[in-house]
N, C-alpha and C positions, 0 to 999 in steps of 0.2 A: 737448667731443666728446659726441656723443648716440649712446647706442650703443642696438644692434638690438633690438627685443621680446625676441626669445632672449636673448641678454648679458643683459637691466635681467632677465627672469626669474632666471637662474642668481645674479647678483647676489644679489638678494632671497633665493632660497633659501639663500644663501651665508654671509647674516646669520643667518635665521631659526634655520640650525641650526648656527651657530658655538657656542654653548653644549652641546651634545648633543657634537659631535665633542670639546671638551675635555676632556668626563666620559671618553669612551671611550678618548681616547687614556693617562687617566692610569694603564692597565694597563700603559706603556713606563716604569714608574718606576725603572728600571734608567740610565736615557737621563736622568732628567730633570732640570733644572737643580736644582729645588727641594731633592733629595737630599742632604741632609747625610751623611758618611760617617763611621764608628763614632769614625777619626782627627781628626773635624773636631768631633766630638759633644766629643771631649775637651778639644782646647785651647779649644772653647767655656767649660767648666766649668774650667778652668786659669788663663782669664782672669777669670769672674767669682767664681771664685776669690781672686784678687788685688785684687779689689774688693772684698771682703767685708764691706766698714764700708759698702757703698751698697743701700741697699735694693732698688732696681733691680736688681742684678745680684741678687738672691734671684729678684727676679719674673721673671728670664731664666730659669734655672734652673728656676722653678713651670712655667710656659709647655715648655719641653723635657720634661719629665718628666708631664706630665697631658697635653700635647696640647689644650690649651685655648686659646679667647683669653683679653682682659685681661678682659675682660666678665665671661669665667663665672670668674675668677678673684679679682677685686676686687669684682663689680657688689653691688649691694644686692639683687639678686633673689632672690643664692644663699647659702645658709646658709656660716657657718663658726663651725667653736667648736674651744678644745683640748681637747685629752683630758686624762685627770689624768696620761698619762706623756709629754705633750708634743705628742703625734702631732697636727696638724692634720684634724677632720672637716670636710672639704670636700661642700657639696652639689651636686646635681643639678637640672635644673628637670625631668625625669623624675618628674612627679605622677601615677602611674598610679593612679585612683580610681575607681570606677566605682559610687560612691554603695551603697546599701542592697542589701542582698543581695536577690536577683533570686526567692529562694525560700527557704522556711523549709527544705526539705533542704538546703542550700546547711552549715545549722549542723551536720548530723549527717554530713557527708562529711570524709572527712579531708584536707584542704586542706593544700599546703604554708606553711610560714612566711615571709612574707615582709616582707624590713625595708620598714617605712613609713613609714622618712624616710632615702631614701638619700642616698648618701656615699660619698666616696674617703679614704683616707688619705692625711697630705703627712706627708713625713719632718719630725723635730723642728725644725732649723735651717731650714728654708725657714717651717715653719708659723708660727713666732714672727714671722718677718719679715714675712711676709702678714697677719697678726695686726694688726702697728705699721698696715701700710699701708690696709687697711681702717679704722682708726680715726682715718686721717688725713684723709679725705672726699675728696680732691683731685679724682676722679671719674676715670671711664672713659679719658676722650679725652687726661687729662695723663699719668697713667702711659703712655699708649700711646707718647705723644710723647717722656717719657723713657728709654723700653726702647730704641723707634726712632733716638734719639742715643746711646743707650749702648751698641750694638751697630755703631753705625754707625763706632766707635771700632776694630771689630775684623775683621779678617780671617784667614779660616781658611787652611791649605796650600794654594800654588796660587793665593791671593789670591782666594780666593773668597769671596761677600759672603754673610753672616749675617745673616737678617732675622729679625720674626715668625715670617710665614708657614712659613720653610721648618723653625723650630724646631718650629711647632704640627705639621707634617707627620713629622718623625721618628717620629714613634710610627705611623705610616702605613706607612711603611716599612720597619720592626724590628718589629711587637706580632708577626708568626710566627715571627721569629728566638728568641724566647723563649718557643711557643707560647700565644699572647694570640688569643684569638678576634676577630674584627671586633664579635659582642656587645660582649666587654668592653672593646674600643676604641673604640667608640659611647660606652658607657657610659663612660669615664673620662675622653674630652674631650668630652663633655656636647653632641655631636652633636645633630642634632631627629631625635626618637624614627621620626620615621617616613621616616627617608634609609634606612633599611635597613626595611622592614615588619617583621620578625621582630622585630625591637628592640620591636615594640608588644606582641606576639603571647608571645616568650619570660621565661624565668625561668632563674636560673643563681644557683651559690653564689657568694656571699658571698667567702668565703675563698679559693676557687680566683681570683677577680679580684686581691683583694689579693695574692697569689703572684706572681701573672701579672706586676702592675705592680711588683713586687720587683725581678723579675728585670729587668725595663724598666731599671728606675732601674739595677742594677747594670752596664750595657753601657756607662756611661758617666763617672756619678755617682761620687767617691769614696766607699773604704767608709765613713766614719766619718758621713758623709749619712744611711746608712742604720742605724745602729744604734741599737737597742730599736725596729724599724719588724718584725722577726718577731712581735713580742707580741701585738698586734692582730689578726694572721693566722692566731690559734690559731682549730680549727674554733666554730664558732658554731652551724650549721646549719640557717642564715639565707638564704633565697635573695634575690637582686634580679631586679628586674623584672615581670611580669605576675603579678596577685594572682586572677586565675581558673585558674592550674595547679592538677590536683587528681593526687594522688598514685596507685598503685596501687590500695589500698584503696579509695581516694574512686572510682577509675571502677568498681571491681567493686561498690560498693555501688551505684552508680545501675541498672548490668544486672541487678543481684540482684531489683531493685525491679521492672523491666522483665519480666524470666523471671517473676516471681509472680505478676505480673499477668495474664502470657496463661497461667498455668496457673492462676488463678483462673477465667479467662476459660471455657477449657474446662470448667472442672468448673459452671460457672451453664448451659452448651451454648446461651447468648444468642450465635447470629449476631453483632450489631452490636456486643457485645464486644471475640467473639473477633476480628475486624476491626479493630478501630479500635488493641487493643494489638499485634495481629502487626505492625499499617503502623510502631506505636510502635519499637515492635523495632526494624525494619528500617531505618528511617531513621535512628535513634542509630547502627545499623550502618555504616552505610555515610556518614554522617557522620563518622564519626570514621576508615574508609576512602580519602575522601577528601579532609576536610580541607573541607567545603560549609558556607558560611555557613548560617545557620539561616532559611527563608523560610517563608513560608505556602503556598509551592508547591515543595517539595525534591526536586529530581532531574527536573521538570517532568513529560516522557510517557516512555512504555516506547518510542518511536523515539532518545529520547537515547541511551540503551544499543546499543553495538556489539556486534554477532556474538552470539556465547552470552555476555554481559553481561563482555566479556571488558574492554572502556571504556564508561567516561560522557561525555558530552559537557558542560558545566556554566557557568551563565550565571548565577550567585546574587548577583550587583553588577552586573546591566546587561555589553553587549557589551565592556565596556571588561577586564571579566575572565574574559570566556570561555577556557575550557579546555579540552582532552581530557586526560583520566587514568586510568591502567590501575587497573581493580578486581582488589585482592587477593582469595585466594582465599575468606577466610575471608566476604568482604564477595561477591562471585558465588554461593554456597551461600546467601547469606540470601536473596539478593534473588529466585533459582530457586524457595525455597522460597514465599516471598511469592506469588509466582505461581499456583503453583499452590495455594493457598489461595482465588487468587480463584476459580481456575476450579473448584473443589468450591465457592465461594459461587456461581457461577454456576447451575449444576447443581440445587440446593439453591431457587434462587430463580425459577428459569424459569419456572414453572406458579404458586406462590405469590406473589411482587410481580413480576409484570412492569418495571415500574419503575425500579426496584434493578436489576433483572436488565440492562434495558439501559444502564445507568451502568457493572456492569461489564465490557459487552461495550466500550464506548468507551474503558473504562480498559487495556483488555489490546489494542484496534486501535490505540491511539497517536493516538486520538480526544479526548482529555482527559489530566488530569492522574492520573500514577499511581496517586500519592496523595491518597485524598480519606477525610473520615471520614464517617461513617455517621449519622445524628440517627434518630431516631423516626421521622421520617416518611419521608428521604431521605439519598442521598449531597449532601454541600457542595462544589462549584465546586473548594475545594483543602483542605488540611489545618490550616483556623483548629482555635483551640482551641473546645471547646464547652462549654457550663452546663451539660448533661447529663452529660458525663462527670466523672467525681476528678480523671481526670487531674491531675498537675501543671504548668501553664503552662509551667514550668522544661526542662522536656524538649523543648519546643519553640523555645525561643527564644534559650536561651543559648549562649553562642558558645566553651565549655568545651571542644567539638572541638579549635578551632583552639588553643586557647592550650597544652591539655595535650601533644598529639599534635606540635607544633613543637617546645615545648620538648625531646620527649624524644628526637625525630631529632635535633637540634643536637647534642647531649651527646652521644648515638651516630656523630657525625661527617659525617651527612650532607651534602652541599653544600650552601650557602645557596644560592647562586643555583638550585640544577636544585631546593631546595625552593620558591623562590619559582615558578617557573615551573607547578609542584605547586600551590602554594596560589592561585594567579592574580592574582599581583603583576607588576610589572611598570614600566620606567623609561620614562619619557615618551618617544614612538618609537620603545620597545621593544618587538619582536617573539618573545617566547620561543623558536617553534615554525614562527618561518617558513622560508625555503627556506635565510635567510641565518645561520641559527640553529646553533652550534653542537653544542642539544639535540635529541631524537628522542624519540619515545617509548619505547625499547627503555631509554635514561638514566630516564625516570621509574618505570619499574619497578625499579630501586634503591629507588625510594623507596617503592613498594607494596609490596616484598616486607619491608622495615625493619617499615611498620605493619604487616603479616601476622602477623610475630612478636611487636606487640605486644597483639595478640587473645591470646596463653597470656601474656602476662606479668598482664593486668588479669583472666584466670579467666572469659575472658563467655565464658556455656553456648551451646551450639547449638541451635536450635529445629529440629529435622528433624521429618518425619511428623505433620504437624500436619494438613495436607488429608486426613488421613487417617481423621480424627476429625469432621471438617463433614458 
């Protein structure tokens, strides 16, 4: 049967996004087959229990309680070692590196701690068994095959079948039953770092994971699984994940550096100075406001800006992450004051360089880029770094916004999703903000007023009255 143009299109479309509709529907995980139930988690572990001379039934067990495959389990990719009190160090392939520090400030910020070769903890008697099994080579595809017969032995109440898949999913379905973040569910079955973006972006304790996954293991696990598995979990103050978070201190030292500059600036009463550190200013500002990657064009023209600079509109990764995002208040006072800075350099320059003068008339019509910096001779196209100035590169280019200012919304509870929609991420045919969108922008101002607050927590001074002095 040859069916119509329409039909063979609908068809086609029908495949194309049969993968997209299963992502979305598995928010129905109440409904879904996959769902093992807390009763069904146990005579899971009752049976491989009763096996307990089979090494398999340990790796059943490993696989329910990490949510991993066999892969990240056995493979040679991923580290494992015991501890001296038994606990199995399970690795990650979570190599968050990002080579040589980006700037010599970089050493005198107070950066957090973070472990640089991470790891899960596996309770004593699973980790001994994983131990034999890794030194037995057998490879990836046999154990699979063994688990897959050795489960295929059992059925849960109800006759319902027990696989892999629906063991690696329990912790999918319980990590909020025992307050477990999606982070540290990422993080524990060794998901790919960037299924959730934040997972790239954030940093989280150490120890609050290993708790987390305590309480996992104890929903189902016998206790004697877990004992001497609190000792590990003592504070360490260690975080995982992103090795560009910088702590409080670390951001008030960079503004510290920033506020000196432009009050160096003024006291030399060099114009293209004070210019070039107020744009400084302003752009750290409002970076780390809204969370904008680091470009040589930031925040593009003053038409991006809505109303009294109440939104940005923001394209810093090409169309594919355009945004709009309400500016907090703290980040609308920079950006007004900026302003009118130019328009006192305006003022300042109309009869002495002509020149100048018309770059800033173009920068304040939404004729050009906001931001541009100033050289000896002229304004530059957009805000490259310059030879003329000390500046440090570092201020322009590292992407210390995004990784600090996410990590500390997570920990403050923020929603991931309405942060990703914030940060301009997004799932393939996903539309944050379209008509079909559950978010508004009234939802993102949660998250602009979260970073408002964190202007008093990192101490950055306010630059007010500065056009007053050009």
């Amino acid at each position: 049967m040859i069916l119509p143009p329409s039909d063979r299109h609908k068809k086609r479309l029908a495949k194309r996004y049969a993968f997209e509709h299963a992502r979305r529907n598995i928010k129905y995980g109440n409904a879904s087959l996959n769902r093992l139930t807390i009763p069904t988690l146990k005579k899971v572990v009752e049976h491989c229990e009763a096996h307990s001379d089979e090494l398999v039934a340990s790796l059943a067990l490993t696989v329910l309680f990490t949510g991993r495959t066999v892969a990240d389990i056995v493979g040679e990719n991923v580290s494992f070692s015991l501890t001296p009190s038994g606990l199995g160090r399970l690795g990650l392939s979570w190599k968050l590196r990002f080579g040589r520090p980006e700037s010599s400030l970089l050493v005198t910020f107070a950066k957090e701690a973070v472990e640089a070769d991470p790891y899960i903890l596996v309770p004593t008697e699973l980790a001994k068994a994983i131990d034999v099994i890794r030194q037995q080579k057998k490879g990836v595809q046999a154990w699979e095959k063994l688990l897959d017969n050795f489960l295929s032995e059992f059925r849960g109440p109800g006759e319902q079948l027990v696989t892999r898949v629906r063991l690696q999913k329990a912790i999918d379905y319980e990590h909020c039953t025992v307050g477990m973040s999606r982070y540290e569910r990422d993080y524990v079955a060794n998901r790919p770092i960037d299924d959730h973006m934040q997972n790239f972006y954030a940093s989280f304790p150490l120890d609050s994971l290993h708790q987390s996954l305590r309480r996992f293991g104890q929903l189902f696990l016998l206790p004697e699984y877990l004992n001497g598995y609190d000792f590990e979990v003592e504070t360490s103050g260690l975080l995982i994940g992103s090795n560009r978070r910088l702590n409080a201190s670390g951001v008030q030292t960079i503004f510290e550096l920033i506020t000196d500059a432009v009050g160096s600036a003024l006291s030399s009463n060099e114009l293209k100075t004070i210019l070039n550190a107020c744009a400084t200013y302003t752009i750290q500002v409002l970076s780390l406001a809204t969370l904008h990657r680091p470009t040589k064009r930031p925040f593009g023209t003053i038409n991006d800006f809505y109303g009294d600079f109440s939104h940005v509109e923001i394209e810093d990764k090409g169309p594919e992450s355009f945004r709009v995002v309400p500016l907090c208040k703290f980040a609308r006072n920079s950006i007004r004051e900026y302003c009118k800075v130019l328009e006192a350099a305006k003022v300042r320059l109309r009869f002495q360089q002509p020149n100048e003068y018309a770059c800033i008339c173009e920068m304040l019509e939404g004729k050009s880029a906001l931001f541009r910096r100033l050289t000896t001779n002229s304004f530059l196209a957009d805000f490259s770094a310059s030879t003329e100035d000390a500046e440090d590169p570092f201020l322009l280019r590292s992407n210390w916004h995004r990784h600090t200012i996410s990590s500390e919304l997570i920990s403050r509870g923020i929603d991931r999703d309405l942060l990703s929609a914030f940060m301009g991420h997004r799932q393939k045919f996903d539309t944050p903000l379209s008509d079909f969108s559950a978010f508004n922008l009234s939802d993102l101002q949660q998250v602009s007023r979260a970073i408002d607050a964190l202007f008093d927590l990192y101490k950055v001074r306010t630059i007010s009255g500065l056009y007053k002095q050009i």
